[in-house]
C-alpha positions as CSV (number, residue, x, y, z in Angstrom):
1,X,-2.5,-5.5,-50.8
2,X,-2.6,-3.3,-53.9
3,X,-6.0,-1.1,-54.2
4,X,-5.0,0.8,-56.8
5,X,-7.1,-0.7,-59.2
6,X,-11.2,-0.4,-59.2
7,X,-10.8,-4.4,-59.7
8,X,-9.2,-4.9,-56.4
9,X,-11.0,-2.1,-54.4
10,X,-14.1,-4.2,-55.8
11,X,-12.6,-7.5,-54.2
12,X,-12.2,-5.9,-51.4
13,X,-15.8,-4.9,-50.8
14,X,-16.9,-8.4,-51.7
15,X,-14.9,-9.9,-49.5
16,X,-16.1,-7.5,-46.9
17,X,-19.6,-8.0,-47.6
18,X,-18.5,-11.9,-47.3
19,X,-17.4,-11.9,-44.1
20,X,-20.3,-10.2,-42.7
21,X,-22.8,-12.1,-43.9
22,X,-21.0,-15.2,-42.9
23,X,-19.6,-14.0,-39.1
24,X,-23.7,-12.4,-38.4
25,X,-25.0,-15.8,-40.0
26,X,-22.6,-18.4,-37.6
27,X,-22.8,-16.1,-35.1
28,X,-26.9,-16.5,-35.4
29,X,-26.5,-20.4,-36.0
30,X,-24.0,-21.5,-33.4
31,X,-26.1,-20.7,-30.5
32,X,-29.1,-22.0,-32.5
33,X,-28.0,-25.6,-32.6
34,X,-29.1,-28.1,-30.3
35,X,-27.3,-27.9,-26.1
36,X,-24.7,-25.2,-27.9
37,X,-26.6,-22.0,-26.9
38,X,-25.0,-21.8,-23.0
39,X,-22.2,-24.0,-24.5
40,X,-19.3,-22.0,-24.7
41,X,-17.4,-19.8,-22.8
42,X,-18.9,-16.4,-23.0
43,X,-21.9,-17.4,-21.0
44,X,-19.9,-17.5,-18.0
45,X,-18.4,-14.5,-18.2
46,X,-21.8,-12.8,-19.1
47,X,-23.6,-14.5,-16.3
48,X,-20.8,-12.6,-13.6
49,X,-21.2,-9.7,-15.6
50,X,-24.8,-9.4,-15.0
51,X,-24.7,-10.8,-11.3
52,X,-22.2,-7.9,-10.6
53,X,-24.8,-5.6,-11.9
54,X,-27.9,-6.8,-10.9
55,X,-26.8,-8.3,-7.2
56,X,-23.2,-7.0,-6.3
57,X,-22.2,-10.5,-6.5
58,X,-18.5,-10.6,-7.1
59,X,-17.0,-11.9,-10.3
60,X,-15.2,-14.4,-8.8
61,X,-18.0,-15.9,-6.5
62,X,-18.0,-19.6,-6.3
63,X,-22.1,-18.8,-6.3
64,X,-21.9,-17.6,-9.7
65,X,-20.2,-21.4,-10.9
66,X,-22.7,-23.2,-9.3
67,X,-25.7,-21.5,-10.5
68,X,-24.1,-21.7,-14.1
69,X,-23.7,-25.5,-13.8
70,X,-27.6,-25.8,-12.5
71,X,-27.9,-23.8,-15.5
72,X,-26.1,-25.6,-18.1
73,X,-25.7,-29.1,-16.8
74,X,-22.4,-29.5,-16.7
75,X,-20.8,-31.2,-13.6
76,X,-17.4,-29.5,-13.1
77,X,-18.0,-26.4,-11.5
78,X,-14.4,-25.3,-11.5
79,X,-14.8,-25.0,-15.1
80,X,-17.5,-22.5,-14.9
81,X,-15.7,-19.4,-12.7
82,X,-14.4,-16.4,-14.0
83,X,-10.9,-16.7,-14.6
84,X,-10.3,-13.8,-16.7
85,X,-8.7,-10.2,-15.1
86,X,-11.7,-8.2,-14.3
87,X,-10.6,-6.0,-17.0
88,X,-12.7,-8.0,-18.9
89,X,-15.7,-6.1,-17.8
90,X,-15.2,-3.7,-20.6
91,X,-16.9,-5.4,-22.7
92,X,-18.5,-7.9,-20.7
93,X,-20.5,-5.3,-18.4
94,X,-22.0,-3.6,-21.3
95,X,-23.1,-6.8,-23.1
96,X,-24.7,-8.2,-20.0
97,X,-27.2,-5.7,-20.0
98,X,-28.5,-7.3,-23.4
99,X,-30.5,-10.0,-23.6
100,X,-28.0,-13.2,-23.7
101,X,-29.1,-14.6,-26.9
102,X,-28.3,-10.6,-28.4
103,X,-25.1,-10.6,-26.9
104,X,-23.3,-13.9,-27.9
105,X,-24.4,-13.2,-31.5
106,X,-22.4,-10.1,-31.5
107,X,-19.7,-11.7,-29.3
108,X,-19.3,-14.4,-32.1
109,X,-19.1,-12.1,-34.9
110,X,-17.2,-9.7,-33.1
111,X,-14.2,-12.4,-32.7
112,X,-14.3,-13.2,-35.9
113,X,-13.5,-9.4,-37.2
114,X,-10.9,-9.2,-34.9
115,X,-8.7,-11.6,-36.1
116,X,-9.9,-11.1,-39.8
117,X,-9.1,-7.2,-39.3
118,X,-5.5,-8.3,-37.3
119,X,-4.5,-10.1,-40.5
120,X,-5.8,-7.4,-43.1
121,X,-4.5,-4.3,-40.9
122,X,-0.6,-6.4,-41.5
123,X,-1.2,-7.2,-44.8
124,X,-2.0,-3.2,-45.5
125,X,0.9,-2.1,-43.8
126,X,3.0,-4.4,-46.2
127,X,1.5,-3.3,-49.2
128,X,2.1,-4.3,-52.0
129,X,2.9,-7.5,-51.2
130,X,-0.1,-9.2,-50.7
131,X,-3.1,-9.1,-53.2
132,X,-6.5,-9.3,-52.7
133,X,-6.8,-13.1,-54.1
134,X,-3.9,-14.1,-51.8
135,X,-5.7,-12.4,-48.4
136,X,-8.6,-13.9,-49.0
137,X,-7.0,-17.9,-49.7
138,X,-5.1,-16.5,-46.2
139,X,-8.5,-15.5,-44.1
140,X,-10.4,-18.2,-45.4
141,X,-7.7,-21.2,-44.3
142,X,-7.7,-19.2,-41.1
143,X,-11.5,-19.1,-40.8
144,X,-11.8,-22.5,-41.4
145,X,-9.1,-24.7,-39.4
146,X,-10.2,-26.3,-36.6
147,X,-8.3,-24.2,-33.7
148,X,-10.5,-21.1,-35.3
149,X,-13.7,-23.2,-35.4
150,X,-13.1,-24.0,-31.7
151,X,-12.9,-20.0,-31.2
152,X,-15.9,-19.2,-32.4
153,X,-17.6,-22.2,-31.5
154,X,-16.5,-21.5,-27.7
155,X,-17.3,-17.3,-28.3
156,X,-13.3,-17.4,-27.2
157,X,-11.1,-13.9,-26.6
158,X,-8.3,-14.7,-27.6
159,X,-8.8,-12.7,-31.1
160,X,-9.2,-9.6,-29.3
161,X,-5.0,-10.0,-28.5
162,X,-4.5,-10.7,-32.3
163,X,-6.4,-7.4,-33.0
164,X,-4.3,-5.4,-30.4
165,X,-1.2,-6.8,-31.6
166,X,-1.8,-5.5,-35.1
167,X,-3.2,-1.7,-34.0
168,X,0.1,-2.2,-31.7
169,X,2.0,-2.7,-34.7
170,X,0.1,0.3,-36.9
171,X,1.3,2.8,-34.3
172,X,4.9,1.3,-33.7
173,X,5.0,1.4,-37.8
174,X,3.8,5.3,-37.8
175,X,6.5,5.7,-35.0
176,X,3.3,6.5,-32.8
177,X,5.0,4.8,-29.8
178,X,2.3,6.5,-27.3
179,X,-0.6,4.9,-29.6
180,X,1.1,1.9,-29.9
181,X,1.6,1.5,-26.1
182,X,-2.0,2.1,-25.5
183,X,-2.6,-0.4,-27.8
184,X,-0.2,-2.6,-26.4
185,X,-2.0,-2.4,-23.2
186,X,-5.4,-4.3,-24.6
187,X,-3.0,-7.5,-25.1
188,X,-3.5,-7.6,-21.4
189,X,-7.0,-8.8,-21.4
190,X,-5.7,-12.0,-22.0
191,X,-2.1,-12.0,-20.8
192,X,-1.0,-15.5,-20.8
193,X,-1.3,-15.7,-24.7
194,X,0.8,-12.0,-25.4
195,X,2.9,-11.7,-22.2
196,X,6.7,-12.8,-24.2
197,X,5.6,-9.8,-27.1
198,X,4.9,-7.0,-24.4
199,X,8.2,-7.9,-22.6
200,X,10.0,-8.1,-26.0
201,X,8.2,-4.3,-26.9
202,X,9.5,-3.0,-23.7
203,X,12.6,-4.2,-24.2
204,X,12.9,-3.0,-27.5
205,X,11.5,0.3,-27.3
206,X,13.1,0.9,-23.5
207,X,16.7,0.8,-25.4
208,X,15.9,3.9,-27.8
209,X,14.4,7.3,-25.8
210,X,12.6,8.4,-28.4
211,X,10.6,5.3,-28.0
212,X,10.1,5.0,-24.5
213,X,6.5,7.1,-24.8
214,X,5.7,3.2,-25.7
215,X,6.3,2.7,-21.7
216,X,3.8,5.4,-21.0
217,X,1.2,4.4,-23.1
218,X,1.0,0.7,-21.9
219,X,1.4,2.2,-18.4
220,X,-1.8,4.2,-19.0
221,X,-3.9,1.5,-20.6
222,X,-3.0,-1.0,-17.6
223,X,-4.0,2.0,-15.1
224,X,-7.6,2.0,-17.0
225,X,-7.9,-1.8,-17.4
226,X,-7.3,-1.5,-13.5
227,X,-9.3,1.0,-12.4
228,X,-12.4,0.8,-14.2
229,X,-13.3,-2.5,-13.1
230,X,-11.8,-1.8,-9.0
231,X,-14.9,0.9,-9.3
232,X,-17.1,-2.5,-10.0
233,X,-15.2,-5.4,-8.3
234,X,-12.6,-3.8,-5.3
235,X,-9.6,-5.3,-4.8
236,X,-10.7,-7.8,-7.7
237,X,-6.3,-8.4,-8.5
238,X,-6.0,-10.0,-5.1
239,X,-9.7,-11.9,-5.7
240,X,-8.4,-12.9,-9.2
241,X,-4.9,-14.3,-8.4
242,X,-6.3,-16.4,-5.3
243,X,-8.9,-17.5,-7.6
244,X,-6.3,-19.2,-9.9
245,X,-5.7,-21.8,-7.1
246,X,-8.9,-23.6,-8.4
247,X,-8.1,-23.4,-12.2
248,X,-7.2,-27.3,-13.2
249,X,-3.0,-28.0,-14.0
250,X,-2.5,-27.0,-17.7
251,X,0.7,-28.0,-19.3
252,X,2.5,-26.0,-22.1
253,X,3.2,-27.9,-25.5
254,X,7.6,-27.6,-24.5
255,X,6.3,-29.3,-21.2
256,X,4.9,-32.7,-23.2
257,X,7.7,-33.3,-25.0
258,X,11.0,-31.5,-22.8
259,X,12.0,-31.9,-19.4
260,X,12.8,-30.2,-17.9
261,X,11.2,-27.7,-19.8
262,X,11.2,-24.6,-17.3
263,X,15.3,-24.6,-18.3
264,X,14.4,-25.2,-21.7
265,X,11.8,-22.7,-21.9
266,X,13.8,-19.8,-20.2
267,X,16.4,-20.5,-22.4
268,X,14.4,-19.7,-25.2
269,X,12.9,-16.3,-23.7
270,X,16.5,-15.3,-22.8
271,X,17.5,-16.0,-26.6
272,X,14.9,-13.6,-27.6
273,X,15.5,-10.9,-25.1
274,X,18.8,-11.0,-26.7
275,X,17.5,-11.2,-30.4
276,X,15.2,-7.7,-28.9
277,X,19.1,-6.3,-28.0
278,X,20.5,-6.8,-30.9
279,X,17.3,-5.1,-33.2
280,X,17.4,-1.9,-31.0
281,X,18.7,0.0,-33.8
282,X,16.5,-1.3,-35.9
283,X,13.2,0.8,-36.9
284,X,9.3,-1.1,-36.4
285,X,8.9,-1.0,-40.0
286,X,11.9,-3.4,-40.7
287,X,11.5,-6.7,-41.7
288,X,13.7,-8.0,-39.0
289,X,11.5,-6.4,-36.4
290,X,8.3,-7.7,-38.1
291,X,10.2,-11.0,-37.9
292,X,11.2,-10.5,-34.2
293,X,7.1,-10.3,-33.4
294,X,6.4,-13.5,-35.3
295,X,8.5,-15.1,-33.4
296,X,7.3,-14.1,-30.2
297,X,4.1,-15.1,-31.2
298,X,5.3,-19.0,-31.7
299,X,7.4,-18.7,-28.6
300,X,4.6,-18.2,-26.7
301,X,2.5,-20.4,-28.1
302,X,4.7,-23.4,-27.1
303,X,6.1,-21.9,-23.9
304,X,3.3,-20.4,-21.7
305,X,0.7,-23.4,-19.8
306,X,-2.5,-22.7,-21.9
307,X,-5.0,-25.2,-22.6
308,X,-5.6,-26.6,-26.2
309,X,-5.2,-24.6,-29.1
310,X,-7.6,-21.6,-29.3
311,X,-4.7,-19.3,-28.7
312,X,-3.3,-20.4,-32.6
313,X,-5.7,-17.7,-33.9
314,X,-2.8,-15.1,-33.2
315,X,-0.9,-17.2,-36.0
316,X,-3.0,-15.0,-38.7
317,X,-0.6,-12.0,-38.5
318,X,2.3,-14.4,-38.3
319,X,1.4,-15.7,-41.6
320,X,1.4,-12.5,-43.0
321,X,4.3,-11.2,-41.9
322,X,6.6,-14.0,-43.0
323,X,4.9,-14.8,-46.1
324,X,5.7,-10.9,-46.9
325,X,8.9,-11.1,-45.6
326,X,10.2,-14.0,-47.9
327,X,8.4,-12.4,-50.7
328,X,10.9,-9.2,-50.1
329,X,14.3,-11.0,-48.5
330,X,14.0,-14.6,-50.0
331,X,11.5,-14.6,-52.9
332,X,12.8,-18.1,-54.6
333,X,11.4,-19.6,-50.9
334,X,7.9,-17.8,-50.8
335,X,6.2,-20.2,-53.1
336,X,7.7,-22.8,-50.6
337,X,6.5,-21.2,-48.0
338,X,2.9,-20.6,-48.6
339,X,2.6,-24.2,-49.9
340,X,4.0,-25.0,-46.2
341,X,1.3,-23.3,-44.5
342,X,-1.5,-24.4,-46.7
343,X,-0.3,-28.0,-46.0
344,X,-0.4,-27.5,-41.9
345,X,-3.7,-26.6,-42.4
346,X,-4.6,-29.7,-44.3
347,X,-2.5,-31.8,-42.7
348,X,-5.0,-30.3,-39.1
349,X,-7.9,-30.9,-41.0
350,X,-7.2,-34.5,-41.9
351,X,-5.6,-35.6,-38.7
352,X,-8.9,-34.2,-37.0
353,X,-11.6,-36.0,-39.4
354,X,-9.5,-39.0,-39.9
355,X,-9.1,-39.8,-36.0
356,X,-12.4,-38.7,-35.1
357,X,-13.7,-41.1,-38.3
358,X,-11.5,-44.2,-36.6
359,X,-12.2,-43.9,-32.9
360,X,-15.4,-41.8,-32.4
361,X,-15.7,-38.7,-30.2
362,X,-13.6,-39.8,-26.9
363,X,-10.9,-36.9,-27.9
364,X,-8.2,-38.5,-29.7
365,X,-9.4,-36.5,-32.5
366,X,-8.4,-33.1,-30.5
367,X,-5.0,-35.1,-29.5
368,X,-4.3,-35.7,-32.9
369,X,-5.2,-31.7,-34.1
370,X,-3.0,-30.1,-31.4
371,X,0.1,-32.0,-32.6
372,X,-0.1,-30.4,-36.4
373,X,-1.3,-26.8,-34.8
374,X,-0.1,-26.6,-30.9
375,X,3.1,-28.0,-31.4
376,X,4.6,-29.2,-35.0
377,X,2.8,-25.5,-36.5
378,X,4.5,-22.7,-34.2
379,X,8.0,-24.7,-34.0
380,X,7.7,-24.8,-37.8
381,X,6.5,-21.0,-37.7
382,X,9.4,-19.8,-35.6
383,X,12.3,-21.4,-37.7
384,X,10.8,-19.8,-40.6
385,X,11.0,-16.4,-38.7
386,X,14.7,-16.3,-37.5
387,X,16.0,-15.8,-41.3
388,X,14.3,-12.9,-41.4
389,X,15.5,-11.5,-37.5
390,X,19.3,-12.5,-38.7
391,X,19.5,-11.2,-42.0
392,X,22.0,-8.0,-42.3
393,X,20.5,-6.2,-44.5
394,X,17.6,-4.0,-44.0
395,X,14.5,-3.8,-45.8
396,X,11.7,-1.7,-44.8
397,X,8.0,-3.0,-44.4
């Protein structure tokens, strides 16, 4: 992202200014529109949040789920408990002492920023590569495809991961490996979605001593996000895990279509542990390492048991990093590439409309989506990202 120029910096603002007035005014709307204002996920976890506060009632209390579905109407009170870590109450604790209505419109808006900010904070880091015009074709596809809608529809977290992964990366690129762990650390807020890139870090960084202070910083964010909320909810790790017994059997998109798909999917996290090996000599601000995190990213997202396809919002800073990568190791393919992308999310789109056009609301239409973004997206994502881990020569970032 060249800013060297007043015209760009001036882009920049705009598209600043943009996205504020659009995440405060969806953020505003969503909750405004008819049985959507408890209608997503954050009202649970605000509702625990504020029982904690107000009653001692524990976060995990089947007392809070049956309340909420008195509340909200809905029938399947599994659904409605608190299956998050309680390190959650970070930022849940301090919004539940707003008024509800105050604290999903920031939620919503805050999500948004996160994984806008993921996506600019790489596409910084790799200037020049990527100009204004381009980021902003890049954040508004993003903003717009259906597993994002879902996001911010639902007030999801999963673009709080996206966000950590990219200040991860800032301090890995500085060589700030202490920053970067404590960066690293906020990925654990929702684990399931980031657990095969902090394994791949640790390997990676655990193989050179001058960046083992990565170690130490991820230790000491995953001390806080333990402590802090054992001072609210004791022994809430025990509470937590035990609670996962009740959470309803989730598949991962390698289970649908591979049996049997532990082997397979094993297979895949042992070829990247050794893909971590063989880029210990190589420096975070490599284009092979930027590579190596894209493809954890995919990996996960077709390996780990996680329902539909809200998690696809960490794609943002994959998209980045490979479409700046060709542009530096294979430029004759980035013009290929970008085409590629803006086609998945057509292709998305239209499988989403056109099924929900044909057969009404009875979730084919969500079917149909998940094939182009849970599954045929990150496998298609992934390939593109091993040219860049196996390539020999090395280009800096």
């Amino acid at each position: 992202m060249n800013l060297e120029t007043s015209t760009d910096r001036s882009k920049l603002v705009i598209l600043a200014l943009v996205g504020l007035v659009y995440s405060v005014g969806i953020a505003y709307l969503l909750p405004s529109l008819p049985n959507q204002l408890y209608n997503n996920d954050f009202f649970a976890r605000w509702y625990a949040s504020k029982m904690l506060l107000t009653t001692g009632r524990g976060l995990y209390d089947w007392a809070n789920a049956y309340e909420l579905s008195g509340i909200t109407g809905w029938p399947q009170v599994y659904d409605l408990r608190f299956y998050y870590p309680a390190s959650l109450l970070i930022f849940t604790a301090p919004l539940s002492l707003l008024p509800y209505r105050v604290a999903v419109t920031f939620w919503i808006a805050f999500g948004l920023w996160c994984l806008w900010l993921s996506m600019v904070i790489f596409a910084r880091l790799f200037n020049p590569a990527f100009s204004v015009n381009r980021l902003t074709w890049l954040l508004l596809l993003m903003t717009t495809c259906v597993p994002v809608l879902q996001h911010t529809i639902y007030a999801q977290f999963n673009s709080l991961v996206a966000f950590a992964l990219a200040l991860t990366y800032y301090g890995l690129h500085r060589q700030k490996y202490l920053l970067a762990g404590l960066w690293a650390g906020a990925m654990l807020f929702k684990p399931q979605v980031a657990l095969l890139t902090i394994l791949i870090l640790l390997v990676w960084s655990g193989l050179r001593r001058e960046r083992r202070l990565f170690w130490l910083g991820l230790t000491l964010t995953a001390v806080v996000l333990w402590a802090v909320p054992e001072l609210l909810e004791p022994n809430w790790v025990m509470t937590f895990v035990g609670g996962l017994a009740s959470y309803p059997p989730v598949m991962s998109a390698v289970d649908r279509v591979w049996n049997p798909y532990q082997l397979v999917s094993l297979s895949l996290v042992g070829i990247t542990v050794g893909l971590a090996v063989r880029l210990r000599d190589y420096p975070a601000n490599s284009i092979q390492f930027a590579g190596l995190l894209a493809w954890t990213v995919c990996l996960t997202a077709l390996i780990m048991p996680i329902f539909g396809m809200l998690n696809i919002v960490l794609m943002g800073p994959v998209f980045v990093i490979l479409l700046h990568g060709y542009a530096r190791l294979y430029p004759t393919y980035t013009r290929w590439l970008w085409w590629s992308i803006v086609g998945f999310f057509v292709a998305g789109l239209a499988a989403f409309v056109t099924t929900l056009l044909a057969s009404g609301p009875n979730g084919l239409h969500i079917v149909a989506a998940e094939v182009v973004y849970r599954f045929a997206l990150p496998v298609f994502l992934g390939l593109a990202a091993l040219p860049l881990i196996l390539t020999l020569k090395v280009e800096p970032v």
